[in-house]
TORGU-169510 format. One line per field, with one value per residue (C-alpha): x, y, z; residue in three letters. Coordinates in Angstrom, 2 decimals, always signed. Last residue first. Example, Ala and Ser with C-alpha at 12.3 -4.5 7.8 and 13.67 -1.06 7.14 Angstrom:
# residues 2
c1 = +13.67  +12.30 .
c2 = -1.06  -4.50 .
c3 = +7.14  +7.80 .
r = SER  ALA .
***
This chain:
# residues 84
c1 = +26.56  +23.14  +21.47  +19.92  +18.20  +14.70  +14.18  +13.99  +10.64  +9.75  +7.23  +5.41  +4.73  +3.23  +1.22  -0.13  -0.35  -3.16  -4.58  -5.44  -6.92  -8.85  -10.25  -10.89  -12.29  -14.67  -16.08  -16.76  -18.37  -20.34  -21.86  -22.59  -24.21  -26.37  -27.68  -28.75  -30.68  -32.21  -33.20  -34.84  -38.23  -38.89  -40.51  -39.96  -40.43  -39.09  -36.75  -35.43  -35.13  -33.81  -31.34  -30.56  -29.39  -27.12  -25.39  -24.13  -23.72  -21.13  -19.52  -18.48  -17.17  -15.63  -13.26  -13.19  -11.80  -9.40  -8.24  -7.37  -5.42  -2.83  -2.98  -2.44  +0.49  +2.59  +2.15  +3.04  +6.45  +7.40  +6.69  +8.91  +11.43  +11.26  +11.64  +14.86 .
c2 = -90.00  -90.36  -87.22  -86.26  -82.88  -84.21  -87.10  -90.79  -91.93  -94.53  -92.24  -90.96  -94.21  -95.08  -92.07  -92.46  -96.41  -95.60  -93.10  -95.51  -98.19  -96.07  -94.48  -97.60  -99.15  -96.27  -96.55  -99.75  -99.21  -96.42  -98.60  -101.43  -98.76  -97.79  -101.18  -101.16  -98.08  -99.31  -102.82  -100.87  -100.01  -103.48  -104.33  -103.25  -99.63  -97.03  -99.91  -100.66  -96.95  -96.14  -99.84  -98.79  -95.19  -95.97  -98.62  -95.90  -93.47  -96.12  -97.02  -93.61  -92.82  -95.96  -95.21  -91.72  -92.29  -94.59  -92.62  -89.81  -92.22  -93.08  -89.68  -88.31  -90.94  -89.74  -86.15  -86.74  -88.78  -86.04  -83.57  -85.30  -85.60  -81.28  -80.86  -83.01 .
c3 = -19.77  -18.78  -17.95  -14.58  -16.23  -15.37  -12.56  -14.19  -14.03  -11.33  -9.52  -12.47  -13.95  -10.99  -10.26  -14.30  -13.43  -10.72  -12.36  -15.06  -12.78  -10.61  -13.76  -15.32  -12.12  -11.57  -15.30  -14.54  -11.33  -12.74  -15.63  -12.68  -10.55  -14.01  -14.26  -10.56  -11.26  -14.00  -11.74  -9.17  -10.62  -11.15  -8.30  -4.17  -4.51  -1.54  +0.11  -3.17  -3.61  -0.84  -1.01  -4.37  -4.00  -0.65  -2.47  -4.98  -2.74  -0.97  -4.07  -5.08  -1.64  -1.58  -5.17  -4.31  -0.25  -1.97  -4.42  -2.01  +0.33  -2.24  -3.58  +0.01  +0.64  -2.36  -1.07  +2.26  +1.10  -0.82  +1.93  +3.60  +1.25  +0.52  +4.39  +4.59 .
r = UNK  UNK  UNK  UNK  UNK  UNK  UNK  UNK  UNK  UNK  UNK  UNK  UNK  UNK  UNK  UNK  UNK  UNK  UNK  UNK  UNK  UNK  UNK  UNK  UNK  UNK  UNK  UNK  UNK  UNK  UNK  UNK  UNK  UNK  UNK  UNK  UNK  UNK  UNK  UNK  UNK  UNK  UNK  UNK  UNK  UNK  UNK  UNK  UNK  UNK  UNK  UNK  UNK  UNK  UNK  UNK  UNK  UNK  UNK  UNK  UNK  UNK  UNK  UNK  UNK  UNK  UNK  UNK  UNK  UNK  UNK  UNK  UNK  UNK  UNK  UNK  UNK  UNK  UNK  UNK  UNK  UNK  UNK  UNK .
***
């Protein structure tokens, strides 16, 4: 009974862990351009704003690929349960 519930904890953690990455990540990220959009009005922003669309990319593939890794996981067939 323990080992299921700490099962269940686990699976819930990484559900809850890549969500506090994903909006951490897009929360600095927001937090960056409006400081310096508030700092420097022009063009200075527009790099930066560049670069938050590179990260949110990258984010999504990550988020995406961990994801189907936890998936895939979780549907395997345990080890040493052979099919007869």
């Amino acid at each position: 009974f323990a080992v299921g519930l700490i099962e269940i904890v686990s699976e819930i953690a990484k559900v809850i862990s890549l969500s506090f990455r994903l909006f951490g990540n897009i929360f600095a990220g927001e937090i960056l351009i409006s400081v310096i959009s508030a700092l420097v009005v022009a063009i200075v922003p527009t790099p930066f704003m560049l670069l938050e669309l590179l990260v949110g990319l990258i984010q999504a593939a990550v988020f995406a690929m961990l994801t189907l890794v936890y998936l895939t996981v979780a549907v395997q067939a345990p080890h040493g349960g052979e099919e007869h």
